[in-house]
N, C-alpha and C positions, 0 to 999 in steps of 0.2 A: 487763413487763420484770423485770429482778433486783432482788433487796430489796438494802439495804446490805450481809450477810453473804455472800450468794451471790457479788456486785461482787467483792467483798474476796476470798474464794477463787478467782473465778475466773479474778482479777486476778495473783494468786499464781502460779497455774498457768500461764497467759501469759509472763508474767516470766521464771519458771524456765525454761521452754521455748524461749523466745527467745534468751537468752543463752547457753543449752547448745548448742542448733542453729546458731548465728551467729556467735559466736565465741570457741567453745573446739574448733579443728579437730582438736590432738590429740587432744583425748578424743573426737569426734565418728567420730573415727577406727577410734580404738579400738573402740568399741560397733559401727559398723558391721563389723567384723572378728571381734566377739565369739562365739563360738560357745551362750553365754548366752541370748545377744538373737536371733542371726540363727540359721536353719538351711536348708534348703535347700527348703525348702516356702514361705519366707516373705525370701529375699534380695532388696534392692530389684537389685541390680546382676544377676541374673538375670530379673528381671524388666524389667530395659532391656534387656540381650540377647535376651529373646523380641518386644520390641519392635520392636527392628531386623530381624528376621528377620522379623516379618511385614512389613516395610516392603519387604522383599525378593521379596516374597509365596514365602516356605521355612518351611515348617511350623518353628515352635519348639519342637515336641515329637518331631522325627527321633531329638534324642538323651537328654542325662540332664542335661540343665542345665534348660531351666524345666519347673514344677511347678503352674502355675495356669493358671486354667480359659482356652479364647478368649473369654469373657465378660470375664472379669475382665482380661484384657490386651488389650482393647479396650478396656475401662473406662482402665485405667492409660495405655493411649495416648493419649488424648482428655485426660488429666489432663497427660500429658509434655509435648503441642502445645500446650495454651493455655498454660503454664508456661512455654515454651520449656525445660525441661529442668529449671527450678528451681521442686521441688516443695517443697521445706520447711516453705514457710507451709502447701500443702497436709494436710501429717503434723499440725500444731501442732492447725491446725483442726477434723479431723476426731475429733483425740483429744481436744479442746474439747469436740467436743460429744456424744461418746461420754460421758464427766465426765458430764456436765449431764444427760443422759438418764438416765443410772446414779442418779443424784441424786433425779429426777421417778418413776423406778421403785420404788426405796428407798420415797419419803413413799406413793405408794399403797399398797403393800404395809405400811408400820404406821401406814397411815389406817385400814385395812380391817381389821387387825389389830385396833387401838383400837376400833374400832365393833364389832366381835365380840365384844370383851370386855365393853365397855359394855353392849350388847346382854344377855348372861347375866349380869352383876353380881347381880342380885336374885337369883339360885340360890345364889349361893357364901356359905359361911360368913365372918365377920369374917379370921382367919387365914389365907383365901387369896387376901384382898384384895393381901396384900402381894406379890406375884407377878405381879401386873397393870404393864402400861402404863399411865402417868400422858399426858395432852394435853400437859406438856410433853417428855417422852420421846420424842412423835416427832415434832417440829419440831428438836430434839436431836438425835437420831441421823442423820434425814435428813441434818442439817448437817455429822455425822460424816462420811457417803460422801461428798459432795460434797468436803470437804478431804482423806480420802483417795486420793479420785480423782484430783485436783488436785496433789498433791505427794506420792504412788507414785513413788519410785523406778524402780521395775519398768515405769513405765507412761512416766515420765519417758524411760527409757532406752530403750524400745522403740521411743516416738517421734526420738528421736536418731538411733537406729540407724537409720532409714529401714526398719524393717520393716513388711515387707505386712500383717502381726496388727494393725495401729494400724488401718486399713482393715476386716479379718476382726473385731475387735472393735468397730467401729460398727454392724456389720452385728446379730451375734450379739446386742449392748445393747439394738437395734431390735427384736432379737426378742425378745426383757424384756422391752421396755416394754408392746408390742402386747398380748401374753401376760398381765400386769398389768393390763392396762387394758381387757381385751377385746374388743380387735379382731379379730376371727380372718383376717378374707381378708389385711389387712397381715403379721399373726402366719406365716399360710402362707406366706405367698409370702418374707419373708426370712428363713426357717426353710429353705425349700428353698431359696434361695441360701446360705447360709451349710452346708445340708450339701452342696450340690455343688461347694464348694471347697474344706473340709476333711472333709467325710466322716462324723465321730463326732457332728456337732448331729443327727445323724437321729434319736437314743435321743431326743432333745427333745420327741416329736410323742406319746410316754406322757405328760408333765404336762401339753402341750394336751388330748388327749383329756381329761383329769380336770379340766381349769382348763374347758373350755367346756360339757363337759356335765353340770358339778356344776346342781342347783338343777332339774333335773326327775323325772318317774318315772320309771321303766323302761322304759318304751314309748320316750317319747321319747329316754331317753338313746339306747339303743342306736341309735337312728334317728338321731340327730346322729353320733355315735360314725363309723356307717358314712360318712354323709356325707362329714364331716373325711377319714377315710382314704382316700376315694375324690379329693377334693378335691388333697389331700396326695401322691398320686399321679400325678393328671394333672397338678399343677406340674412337678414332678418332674421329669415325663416331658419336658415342653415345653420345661425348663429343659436338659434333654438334648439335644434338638433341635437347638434354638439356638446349643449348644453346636458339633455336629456344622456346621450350616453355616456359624458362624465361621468353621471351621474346613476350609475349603475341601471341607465334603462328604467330609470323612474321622472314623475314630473313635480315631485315632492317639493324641488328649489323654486316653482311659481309662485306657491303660496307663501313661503319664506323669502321671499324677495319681492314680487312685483305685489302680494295681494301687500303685504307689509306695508310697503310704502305707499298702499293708495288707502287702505283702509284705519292706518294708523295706530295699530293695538297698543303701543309702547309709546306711555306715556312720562318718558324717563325725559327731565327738564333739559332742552336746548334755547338755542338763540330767536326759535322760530314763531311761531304763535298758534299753531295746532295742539301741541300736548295739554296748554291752561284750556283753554277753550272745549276742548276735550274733557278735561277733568272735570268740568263745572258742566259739563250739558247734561240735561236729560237723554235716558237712554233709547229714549222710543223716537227723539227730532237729531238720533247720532246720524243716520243713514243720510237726510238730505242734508246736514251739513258737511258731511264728507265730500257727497256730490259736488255743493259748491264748491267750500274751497276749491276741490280739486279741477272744478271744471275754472274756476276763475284764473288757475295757473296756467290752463294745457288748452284754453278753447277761447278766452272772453278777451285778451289782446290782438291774438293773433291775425284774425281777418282784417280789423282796421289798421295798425302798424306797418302792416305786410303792404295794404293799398297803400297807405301815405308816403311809404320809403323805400318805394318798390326799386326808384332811382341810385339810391343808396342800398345795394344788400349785408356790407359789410358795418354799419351800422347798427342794421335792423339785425341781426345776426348776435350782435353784440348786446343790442337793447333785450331781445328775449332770451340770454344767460342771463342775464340779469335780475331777469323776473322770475326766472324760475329756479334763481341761486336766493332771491328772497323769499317768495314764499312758495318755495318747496316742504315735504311735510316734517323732513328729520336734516335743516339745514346746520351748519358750522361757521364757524370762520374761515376757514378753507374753501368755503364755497365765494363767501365774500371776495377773499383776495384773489379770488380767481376773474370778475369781471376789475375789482378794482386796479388792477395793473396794468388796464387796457385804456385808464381815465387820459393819462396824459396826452393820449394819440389827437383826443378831441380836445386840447388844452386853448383849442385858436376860439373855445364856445365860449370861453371861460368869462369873457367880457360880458358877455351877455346874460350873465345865471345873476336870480334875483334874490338868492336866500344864502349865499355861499356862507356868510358868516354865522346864521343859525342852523345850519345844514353841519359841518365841521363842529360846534360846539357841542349839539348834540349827541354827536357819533364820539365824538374826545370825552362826553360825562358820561355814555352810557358804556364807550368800555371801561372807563374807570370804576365803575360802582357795579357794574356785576359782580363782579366776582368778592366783593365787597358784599352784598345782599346774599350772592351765594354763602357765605361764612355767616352772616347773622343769622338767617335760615335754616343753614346747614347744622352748623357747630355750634353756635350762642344760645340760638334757641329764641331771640330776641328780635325775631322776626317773621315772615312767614313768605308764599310760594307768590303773594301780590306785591312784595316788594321788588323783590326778582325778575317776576313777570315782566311788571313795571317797565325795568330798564332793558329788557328784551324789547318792550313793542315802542319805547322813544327810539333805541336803535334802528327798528323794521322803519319807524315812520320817517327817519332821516334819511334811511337810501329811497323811500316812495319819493320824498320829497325832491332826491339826486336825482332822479332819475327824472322826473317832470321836469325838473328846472333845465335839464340837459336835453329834453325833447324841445322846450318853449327857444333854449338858445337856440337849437339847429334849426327851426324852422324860423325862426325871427333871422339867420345869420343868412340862411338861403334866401329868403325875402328882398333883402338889403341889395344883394347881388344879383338876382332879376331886377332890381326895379330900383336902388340905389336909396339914397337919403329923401328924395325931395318925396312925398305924398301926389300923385297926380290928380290935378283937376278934372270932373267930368259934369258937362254941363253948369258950368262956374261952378260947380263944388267941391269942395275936397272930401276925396274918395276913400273910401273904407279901407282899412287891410283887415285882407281873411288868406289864414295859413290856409289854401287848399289844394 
């Protein structure tokens, strides 16, 4: 069961949940209306209209309103009928224990951490001691995600909103934890559900290959390697399937899902920077800029990150959610608090980050003035779609900025610990440092 501080957090988090969902209808309102919270990949209220329409037995994917898988809205139906239609305890629940998993992922990962260090201690000089994980640091930090997780804003409001992400991120946390903890057939199999309903978790199945086939030769890796992929495949494939006879024996749900979210048609305003960019382009240079962005998400990090933290998969694992919760094409806040719960784990980088204070100030004005711009836009009339924008791409540019300054700390912190404080002389010189 929970220790007493867990209780406490994640009693917190209940609480807050509770009262926000149950009764504060205006704001409840609000949030599901949000363009922040909700988008059209991830509306509950399009996701009971696909409902109904299968109840009709009328494909839900004729037109452009739902956007998830016949998997996933058979799931959500089965959750609508036992509910009788009142799902909310459902949302509180799931993002309970998404929390809690998030939490159990975290302490593995600087359990494992801590015992690696421990592990090499006797190589390192006195001066790089200080750079290590202490045993209490990660019973600490652990405790950090957990009350992160618990009272996230972002994570708070997602579940308000009745957004499908509160769902999509228990699935995704599921694939943390498995991944952490080395399960691989659970790791597969909700790695491929989770990419056949948003698409971009597929770059994930690079830190599996490196997380499961660390700690053999060569022979063998490559021989696991293939396996996974092949494995990772026929999920895939079968998850496809299944997909297909949902879906009364048609392939109709591709184009309403997978082309959707790669080709972007729905330029309905989010947090992200595809729909302006979109609006404003010529229609004949639409095609290769599709291609980029999208290949800039799903292709243009991944081979260098993967080399440089091949050592680290559970970072690299963490670093490309991240990328692909910012510039994905129809992102939310819910995508956001899904890597940001996972910050405190690496809380020991924190010394080392060079922007912290314009990095937070940024991200505190710009979610203060969205929604603010949204209303002058919206309602007033006394503004327009570049103000808005506006604080959407200082938002986008403060997590780039998180994210860099969290790559420069970990390799400056690994740095330190091979090779300590002192710069080494070579041929009476002092020597270069290069992260390589």
């Amino acid at each position: 069961m929970f220790d007493g501080i867990e209780s406490l957090y994640i009693g917190l988090g209940l609480i807050l949940r509770i009262f926000l969902v149950f009764s504060q209808t205006r704001l409840r309102n609000y949030f599901e209306q949000s363009g922040e919270f909700v988008t059209p990949l991830n509306s509950w209220k399009r996701v009971i209209e696909g409902i109904y329409l299968r109840k009709l037995n009328v494909s839900p994917f004729l037109g452009s309103v739902v956007h998830e898988t016949p998997l996933s809205l058979c799931f959500y139906s089965k959750l609508h009928t036992i509910t009788n239609g009142h799902v909310e305890s459902l949302f509180i629940i799931a993002d309970l224990i998404s929390g809690f998993l998030t939490y159990k992922a975290a302490y593995y990962i600087l359990h494992r951490l801590f015992d690696q260090q421990l592990k090499d201690k006797a190589t390192y000089k006195d001066e790089r001691k200080m750079f290590l994980l202490t045993k209490a640091d990660v019973q600490k930090n652990a405790y950090r995600v957990l009350l992160c997780a618990m009272v996230n804003p972002l994570s708070i409001g997602t579940c308000v909103a009745k957004s499908s992400l509160v769902f999509h991120n228990l699935l995704l946390t599921m694939t943390f934890y498995f991944f952490v903890t080395y399960q691989l057939l659970p790791f597969i199999l909700t790695l491929c559900l989770a990419s056949s309903i948003s698409l971009y978790p597929i770059v994930l199945i690079v830190p599996g290959l490196v997380q499961f086939s660390n700690n053999t030769n060569n022979k063998r890796s490559i021989i696991r390697i293939v396996f996974i992929l092949i494995l990772f495949i026929m999920v895939n494939i079968s998850i496809l399937y299944l997909n297909f006879y949902l879906n009364h024996q048609s392939w109709s749900f591709i184009d309403a899902i997978y082309s959707f979210i790669f080709h972007v048609p729905d330029y309905t305003p989010n947090i992200g920077i595809f729909w302006y960019f979109f609006t404003e382009m010529f229609e004949h240079f639409r095609s290769l800029f599709v291609w980029t962005f999208q290949m800039h998400v799903l292709i243009v990090y991944l081979l260098p990150f993967t080399i440089r933290l091949r050592n680290d998969p559970a970072f690299l694992f963490w670093l490309l959610c991240a990328i692909f919760c910012i510039f994905k094409s129809y992102p939310a806040y819910g995508d956001v608090a899904f890597y940001f719960n996972y910050l405190p784990i690496w809380s020991f980088l924190f010394r080392y980050v060079r922007q912290g204070l314009v990095i937070t100030c940024m991200m505190i004005v710009a979610a203060l003035m969205t929604p603010i711009t949204w209303y002058l836009w919206i309602y007033a009339g006394s503004a327009n779609a570049n103000f808005y924008f506006a604080m959407t791409f200082i938002f986008n540019i403060a997590q780039t900025f998180l994210l860099s300054d969290l790559i420069y700390a970990y390799l400056k912190q690994q740095f330190f610990i091979k090779n300590g404080l002192t710069i080494p002389r070579i041929n009476g010189f002092e020597g270069q440092l290069e992260f390589t």
